[in-house]
C-alpha positions in Angstrom: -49.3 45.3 -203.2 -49.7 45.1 -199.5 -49.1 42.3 -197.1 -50.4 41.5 -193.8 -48.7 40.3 -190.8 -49.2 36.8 -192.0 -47.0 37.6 -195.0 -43.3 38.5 -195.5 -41.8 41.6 -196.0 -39.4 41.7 -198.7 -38.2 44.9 -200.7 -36.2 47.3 -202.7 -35.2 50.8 -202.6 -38.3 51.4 -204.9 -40.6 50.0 -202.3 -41.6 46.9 -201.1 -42.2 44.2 -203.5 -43.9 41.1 -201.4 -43.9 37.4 -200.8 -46.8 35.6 -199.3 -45.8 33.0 -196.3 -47.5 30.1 -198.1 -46.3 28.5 -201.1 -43.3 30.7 -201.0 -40.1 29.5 -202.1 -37.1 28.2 -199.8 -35.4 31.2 -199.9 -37.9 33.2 -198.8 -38.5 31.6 -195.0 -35.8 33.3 -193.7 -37.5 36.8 -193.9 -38.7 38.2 -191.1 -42.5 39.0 -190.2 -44.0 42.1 -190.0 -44.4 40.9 -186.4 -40.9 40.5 -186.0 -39.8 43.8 -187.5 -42.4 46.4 -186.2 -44.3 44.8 -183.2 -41.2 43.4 -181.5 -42.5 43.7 -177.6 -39.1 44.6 -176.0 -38.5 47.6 -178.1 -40.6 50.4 -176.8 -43.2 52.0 -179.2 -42.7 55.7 -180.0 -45.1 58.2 -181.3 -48.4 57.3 -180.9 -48.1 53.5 -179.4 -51.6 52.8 -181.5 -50.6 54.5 -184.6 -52.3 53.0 -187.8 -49.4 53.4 -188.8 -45.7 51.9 -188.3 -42.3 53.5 -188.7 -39.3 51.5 -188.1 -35.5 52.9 -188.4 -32.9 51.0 -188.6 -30.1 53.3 -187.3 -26.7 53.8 -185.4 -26.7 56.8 -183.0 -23.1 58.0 -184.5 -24.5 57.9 -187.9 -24.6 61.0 -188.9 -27.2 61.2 -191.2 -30.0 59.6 -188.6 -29.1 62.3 -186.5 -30.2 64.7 -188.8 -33.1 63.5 -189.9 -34.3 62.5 -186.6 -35.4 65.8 -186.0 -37.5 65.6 -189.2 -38.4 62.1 -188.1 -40.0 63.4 -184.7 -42.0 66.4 -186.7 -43.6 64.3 -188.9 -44.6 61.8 -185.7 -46.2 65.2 -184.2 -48.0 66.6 -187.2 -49.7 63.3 -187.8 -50.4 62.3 -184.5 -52.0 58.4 -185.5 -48.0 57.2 -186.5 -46.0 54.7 -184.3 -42.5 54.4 -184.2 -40.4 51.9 -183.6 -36.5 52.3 -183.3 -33.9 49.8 -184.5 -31.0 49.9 -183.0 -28.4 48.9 -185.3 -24.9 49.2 -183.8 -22.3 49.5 -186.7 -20.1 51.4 -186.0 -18.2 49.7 -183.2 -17.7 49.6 -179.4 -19.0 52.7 -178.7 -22.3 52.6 -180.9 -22.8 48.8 -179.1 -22.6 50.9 -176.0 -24.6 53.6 -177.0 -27.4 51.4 -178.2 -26.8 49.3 -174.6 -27.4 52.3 -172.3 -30.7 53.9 -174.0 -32.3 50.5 -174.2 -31.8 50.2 -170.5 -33.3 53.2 -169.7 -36.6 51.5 -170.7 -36.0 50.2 -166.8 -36.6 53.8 -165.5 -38.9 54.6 -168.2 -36.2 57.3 -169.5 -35.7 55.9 -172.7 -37.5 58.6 -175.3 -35.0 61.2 -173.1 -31.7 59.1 -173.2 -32.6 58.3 -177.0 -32.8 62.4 -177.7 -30.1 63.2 -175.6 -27.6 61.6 -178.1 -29.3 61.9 -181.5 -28.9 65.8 -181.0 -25.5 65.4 -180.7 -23.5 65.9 -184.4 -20.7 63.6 -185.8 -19.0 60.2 -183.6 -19.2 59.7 -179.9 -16.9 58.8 -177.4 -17.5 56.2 -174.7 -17.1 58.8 -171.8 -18.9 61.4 -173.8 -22.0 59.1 -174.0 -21.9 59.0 -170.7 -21.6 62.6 -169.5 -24.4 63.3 -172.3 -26.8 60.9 -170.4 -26.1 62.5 -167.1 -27.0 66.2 -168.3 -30.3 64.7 -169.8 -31.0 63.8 -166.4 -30.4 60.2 -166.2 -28.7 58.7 -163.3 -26.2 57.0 -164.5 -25.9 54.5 -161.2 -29.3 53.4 -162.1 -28.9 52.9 -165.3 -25.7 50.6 -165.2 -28.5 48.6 -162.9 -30.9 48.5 -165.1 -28.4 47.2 -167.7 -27.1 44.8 -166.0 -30.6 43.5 -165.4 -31.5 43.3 -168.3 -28.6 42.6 -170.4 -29.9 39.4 -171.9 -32.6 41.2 -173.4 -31.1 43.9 -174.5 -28.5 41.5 -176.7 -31.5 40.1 -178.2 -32.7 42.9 -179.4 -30.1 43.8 -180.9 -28.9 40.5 -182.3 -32.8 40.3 -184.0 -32.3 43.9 -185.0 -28.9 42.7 -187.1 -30.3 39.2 -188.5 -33.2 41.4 -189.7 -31.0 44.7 -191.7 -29.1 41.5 -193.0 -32.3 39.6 -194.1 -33.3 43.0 -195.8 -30.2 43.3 -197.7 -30.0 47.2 -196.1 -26.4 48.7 -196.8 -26.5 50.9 -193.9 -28.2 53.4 -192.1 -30.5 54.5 -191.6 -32.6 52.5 -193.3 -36.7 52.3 -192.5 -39.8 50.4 -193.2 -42.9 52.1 -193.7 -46.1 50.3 -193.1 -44.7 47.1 -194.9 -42.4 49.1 -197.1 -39.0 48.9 -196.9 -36.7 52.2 -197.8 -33.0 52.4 -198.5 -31.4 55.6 -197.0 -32.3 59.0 -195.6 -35.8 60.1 -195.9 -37.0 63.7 -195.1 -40.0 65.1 -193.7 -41.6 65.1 -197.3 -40.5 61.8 -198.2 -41.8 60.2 -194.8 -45.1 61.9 -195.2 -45.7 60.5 -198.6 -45.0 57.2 -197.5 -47.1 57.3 -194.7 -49.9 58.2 -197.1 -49.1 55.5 -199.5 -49.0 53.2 -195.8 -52.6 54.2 -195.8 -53.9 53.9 -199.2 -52.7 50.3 -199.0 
């Protein structure tokens, strides 16, 4: 079954089973909205930003196993061409993911955010404050401009990633990544094959 953005998402690793907003129990009103999850206005919209289709990832960018998948991740986004893609930042691994996650959400403010966010996820194994840094910098990025742009928009940016948390938690998600297809939810790494089908079973409803 399927629910719409009126509805709640709820799920298991099997897929997503679902509650309906009215008449469900206590418990229940906590879960986030589809809204919420994959229309969230100050996270940028990857992919094709009118996608019938929504992927969301709930990741850490020194997670090792989102790295490498994001490169099957952005294959699938290109073969399709109609899916859009949303990316949860999810800091849990410390300082240095909170600053990771900090720096390529403020690159929104010089519309470099797609290139900051590639710049690290090709990068293997844990990070390194510094190294974060000096990665950013031979993407292009000036890194001036982009401690600007934090600082600008800070508030937002602690939001986001306070929502992004409440929401994993909400999910029950043991780490990452983690995704929600359409309004299925997904525990662990998914593939190019295993993202494809569940795109398809997105659109079969």
């Amino acid at each position: 079954m399927t629910i719409d953005r009126r509805r709640l998402l709820a799920g298991s690793i099997a897929g997503a089973a679902t509650l309906a907003l009215n008449g469900a129990p206590a418990w229940a009103q906590s879960f986030p909205t589809v809204e919420e999850v994959l229309f969230d206005p100050q996270i940028p919209a990857l992919g094709n930003p009118k996608g019938d289709v929504t992927i969301a990832e709930f990741f850490d960018y020194q997670c090792p196993y989102c790295k490498k998948g994001h490169a099957d991740l952005k294959k699938v986004l290109e073969k399709d061409g109609n899916v859009r893609l949303v990316m949860k930042d999810w800091p849990i691994f410390g300082e240095v993911s909170f600053h990771a996650a900090n720096m390529v959400l403020a690159a929104q403010e010089t519309d470099q955010y797609e290139k900051a966010m590639d710049a690290l996820m090709a990068t293997p194994g844990r990070l390194q404050k510094k190294q974060i840094d000096e990665l950013l910098a031979q993407a292009g990025i000036d890194l001036a401009a982009l401690q600007k742009g934090y600082r600008k928009i800070r508030v937002r940016i602690d939001g986001i990633l306070n929502r992004n948390m409440d929401q994993a938690n909400a999910f029950g998600f043991g780490g990452t990544p983690s995704f929600i297809v359409g309004t299925r939810i997904f525990h662990g790494v998914m593939d190019e094959k295993a993202l494809t089908q569940a795109i398809a079973d997105a659109r079969a409803g």
